[in-house]
Every structure is written in C-alpha cells, then in structure tokens.
N, C-alpha and C positions, 0 to 999 in steps of 0.2 A: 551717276551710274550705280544702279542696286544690286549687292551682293546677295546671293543665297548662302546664310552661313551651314561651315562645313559641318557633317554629323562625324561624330566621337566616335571611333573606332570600336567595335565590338572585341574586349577581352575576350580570347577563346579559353573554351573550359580545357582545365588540368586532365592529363589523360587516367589520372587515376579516380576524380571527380567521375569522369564518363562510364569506368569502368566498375565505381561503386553503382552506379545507377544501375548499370545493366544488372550486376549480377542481383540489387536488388530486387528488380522488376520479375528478374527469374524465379525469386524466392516466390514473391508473391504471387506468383501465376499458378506457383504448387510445382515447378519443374524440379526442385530441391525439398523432401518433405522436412518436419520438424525430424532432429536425430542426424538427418542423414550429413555424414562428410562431403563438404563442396570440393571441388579437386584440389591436386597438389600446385605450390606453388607454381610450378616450370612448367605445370600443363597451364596454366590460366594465363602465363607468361607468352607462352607458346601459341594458343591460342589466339590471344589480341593482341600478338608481335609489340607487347612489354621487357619493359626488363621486371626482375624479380622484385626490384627497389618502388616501381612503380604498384605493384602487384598486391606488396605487403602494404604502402599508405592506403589502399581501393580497402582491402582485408579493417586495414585499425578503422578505417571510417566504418564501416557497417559494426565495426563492435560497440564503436562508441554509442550508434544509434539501438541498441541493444538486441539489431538483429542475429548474429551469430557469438558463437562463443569459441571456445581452443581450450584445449589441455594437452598436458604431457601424452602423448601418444594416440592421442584422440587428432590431429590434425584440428581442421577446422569446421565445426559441424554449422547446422542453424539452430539455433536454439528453439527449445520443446516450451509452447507457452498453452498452460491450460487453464485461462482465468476460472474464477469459480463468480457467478453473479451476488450482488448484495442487494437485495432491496431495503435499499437505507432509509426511508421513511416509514416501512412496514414491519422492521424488524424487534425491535422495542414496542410496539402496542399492547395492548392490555392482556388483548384476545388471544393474540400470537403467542405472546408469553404465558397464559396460560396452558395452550395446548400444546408447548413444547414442555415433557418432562424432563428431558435432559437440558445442556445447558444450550443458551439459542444461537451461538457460535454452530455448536457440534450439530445441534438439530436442522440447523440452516445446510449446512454441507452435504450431513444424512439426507435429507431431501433431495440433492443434487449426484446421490451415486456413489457420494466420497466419502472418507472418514478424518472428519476433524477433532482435533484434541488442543488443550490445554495445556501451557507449562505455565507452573506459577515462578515468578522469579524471585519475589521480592512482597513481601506485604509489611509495612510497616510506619511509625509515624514522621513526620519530618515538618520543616518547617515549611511553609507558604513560599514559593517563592513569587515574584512579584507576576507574573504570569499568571498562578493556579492563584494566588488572592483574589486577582481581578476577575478569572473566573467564575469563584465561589464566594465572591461578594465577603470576605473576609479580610483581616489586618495582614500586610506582608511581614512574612517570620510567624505569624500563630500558627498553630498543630492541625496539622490536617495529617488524616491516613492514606497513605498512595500501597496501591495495588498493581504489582507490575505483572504482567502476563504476556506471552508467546503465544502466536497460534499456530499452528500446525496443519496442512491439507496433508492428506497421505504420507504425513511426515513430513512433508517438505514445510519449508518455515514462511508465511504472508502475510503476517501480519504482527505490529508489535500494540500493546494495548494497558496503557498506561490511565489508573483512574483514581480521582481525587475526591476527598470526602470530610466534611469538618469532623474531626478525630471526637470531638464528644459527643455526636451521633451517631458513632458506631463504633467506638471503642469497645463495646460488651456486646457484640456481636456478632454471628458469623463471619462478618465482611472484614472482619480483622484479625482471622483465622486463615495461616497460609496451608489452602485447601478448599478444593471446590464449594461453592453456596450451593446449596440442595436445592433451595425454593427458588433460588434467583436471585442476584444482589437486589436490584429494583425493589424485588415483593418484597424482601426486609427492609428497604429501605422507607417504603411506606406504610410498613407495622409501624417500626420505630420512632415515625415521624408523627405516625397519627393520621395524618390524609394521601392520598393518593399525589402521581406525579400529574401535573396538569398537562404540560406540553413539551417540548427539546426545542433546543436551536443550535445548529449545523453551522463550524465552518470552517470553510474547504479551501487549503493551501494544498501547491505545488510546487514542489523543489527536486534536486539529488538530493542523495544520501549523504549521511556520516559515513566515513570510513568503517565505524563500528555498528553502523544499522545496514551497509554496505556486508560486511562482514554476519551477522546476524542473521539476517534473510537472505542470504548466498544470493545477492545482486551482482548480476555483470555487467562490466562496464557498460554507461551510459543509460541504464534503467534508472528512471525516475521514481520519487515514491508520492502519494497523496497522502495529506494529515489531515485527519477529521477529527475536530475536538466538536464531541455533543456536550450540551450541558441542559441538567434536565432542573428544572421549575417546579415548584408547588403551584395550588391555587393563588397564593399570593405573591407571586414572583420572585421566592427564597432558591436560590443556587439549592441541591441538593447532592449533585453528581458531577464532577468535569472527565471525561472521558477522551482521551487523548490518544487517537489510534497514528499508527503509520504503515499504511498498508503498499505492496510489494505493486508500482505501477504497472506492470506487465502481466499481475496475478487477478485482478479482480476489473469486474465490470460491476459501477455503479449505477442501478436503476432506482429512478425517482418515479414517485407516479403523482402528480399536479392534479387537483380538480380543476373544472373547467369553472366550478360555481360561483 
C-alpha cells in the first residue's frame, strides 16, 4: 500500500511582518511622500485591528530597512533620500579633470544642481598599515601620507574619503598641505612623479556602518554603506594613490559605463 507523504504545514506570517509590507508597499506607490509623517501609532493600530505592540515591531522593521526614520517630536516620517549619481569610471580621466576647474567632487555635484564641498579632517604621515601597504605595494609600517576628507552635498554629509600616498612623493607638496589642491591632487601627482597616471582599479565592498561612520554621515538605522578603494597605476604598474571612499548607501547611485569592444 503506497503513501502520499504529507506536506509541511505552511508557517503563517507574523502579523507585523504583513503589516510592514503593506505599509511599505504604500510608501513606494508614493501614497506617503519623502518628509511626510505616516500616522499615529493607535491610528495604524486602529486601522489593521493591532495592538500598539504589534504596530511598533511593523514601524522598527522598516527603520531597520532604512525606509523611514522618528525623532523627538517628528513622530514617524519616511525618510527624504536624494542620491546624487557618480560616474565612477568617468570621473578621474584626463579630459574630465582637466575641464573641471574646481575640485571634481564639487564640480561633479555643480553639474547636478547642488553644492558640494570639502572638509579636510586630517592630512598627515602615518605608518602603512598592512591594508594600505598591500595597496601601495610598500613595506607594512613605512610612511605613507593619508589624506582624510568629508564630503558634503548641501551640507549634508555622503561621503567619507580617505587617500593614501608614499610620504616621499609628496612630502614637499601640495598634497601634504591641509587645504585644498588647486590643480588636482592626480595633476601633482603626475608632475612629481614625472609621467602620467596609466589606469585605476576599483573595489567595491558592501557592509553597515561603524557606529562612528554611522554617526559621521547621519545614517539611520539599517542604511548600508559601499567602499570603493581606487588605486591609481603608473605606466609601469607603481601603486601611486590608494583612495579609500565610503560612501552613504542610500545617497549615491553608482554609474558604470562598459564598452562593448
């Protein structure tokens, strides 16, 4: 006699699970704009015949997923996300950097309607550590100069930008001067070296934050960040620049553009 064996019960979803979904679905439809306060707890309660216990887990899930946010007296809004785009294989090239005279952070954003600025945090020598050696093809613990900087869209903070540099090639020059490079770090960098940079090479981690890169670029819960460490090449395959961003995952759309060739 042959058995049809039985099928495994479907766990039913938590009713706050359901109730994150909805309200997220709402958001995205546009039925809640960016800003706007979603209702009060006891009207959502009220609404989908919850309790308030239910209400508030449905609420922490969508924070966690970085769609709304809470403050003192702000209730619970959605959060206002205005990425700004990067064309990350476009922005560093010869041509580009030539025709931006300011710097190509700030001129990248000017292009887009906004005003980006610079904060220097930190310029100074340090030792290698075993990360940035490997980078820059150097001993861990010798002297390289790190260059710490902030970026800024209308003030608001997206980006952190950390860049590394063997300390006896640019010890005596602007790039070890905390205060903006007038021609461009790159352009000094290829005075000083005597030839041009040849090519970069990109790569792209994804994580959360530090509490204090968290704290840094005003992250709310459960916003993720992307790290792009570029490192820029001679003709002969000499490290020149390790460039160490970490930029705000909800603030920037990164555009590639591939040849077909």
């Amino acid at each position: 006699m042959s058995t049809t064996p039985s099928q495994p019960a479907e766990t039913p979803v938590p009713l706050h699970v359901t109730l994150a979904n909805t309200l997220r679905d709402a958001i995205q439809r546009g039925e809640f704009s960016p800003g706007e306060r979603l209702p009060a707890e006891r009207d959502l309660a009220d609404k989908f015949n919850a309790s308030r216990t239910t209400v508030r887990l449905a609420l922490s899930a969508l924070k966690s997923q970085g769609l709304v946010g809470s403050g003192q007296g702000q209730g619970t809004y959605v959060r206002k996300s205005r990425p700004i785009r990067v064309m990350a294989m476009d922005q560093d090239r010869r041509a580009r950097r030539a025709a931006n005279h300011a710097a190509t952070f700030n001129a990248e954003i000017a292009m887009q309607g906004r005003i980006g600025r610079q904060v220097i945090r930190a310029v100074q020598p340090e030792p290698a550590t075993a990360e940035v050696a490997k980078w820059l093809g150097v001993p861990e613990g010798s002297a390289v100069l790190a260059r710490r900087r902030l970026m800024l869209v209308d003030e608001e903070p997206y980006q952190l930008g950390d860049s590394y540099y063997p300390h006896d090639l640019v010890a005596d020059t602007p790039i070890a001067v905390a205060a903006p490079v007038e021609e461009g770090v790159l352009a000094v960098l290829e005075r000083v070296h005597g030839q041009p940079i040849s090519y970069f090479i990109d790569e792209l981690s994804f994580r959360m934050p530090t509490p204090d890169e968290a704290s840094i670029l005003r992250l709310d819960p459960g916003v993720s960040v992307v790290r792009v460490v570029r490192i820029a090449y001679d003709r002969d395959d000499k490290p020149l620049e390790a460039f160490d961003q970490l930029l705000a995952g909800d603030k920037h759309v990164l555009v590639y553009e591939v040849s077909a060739e």
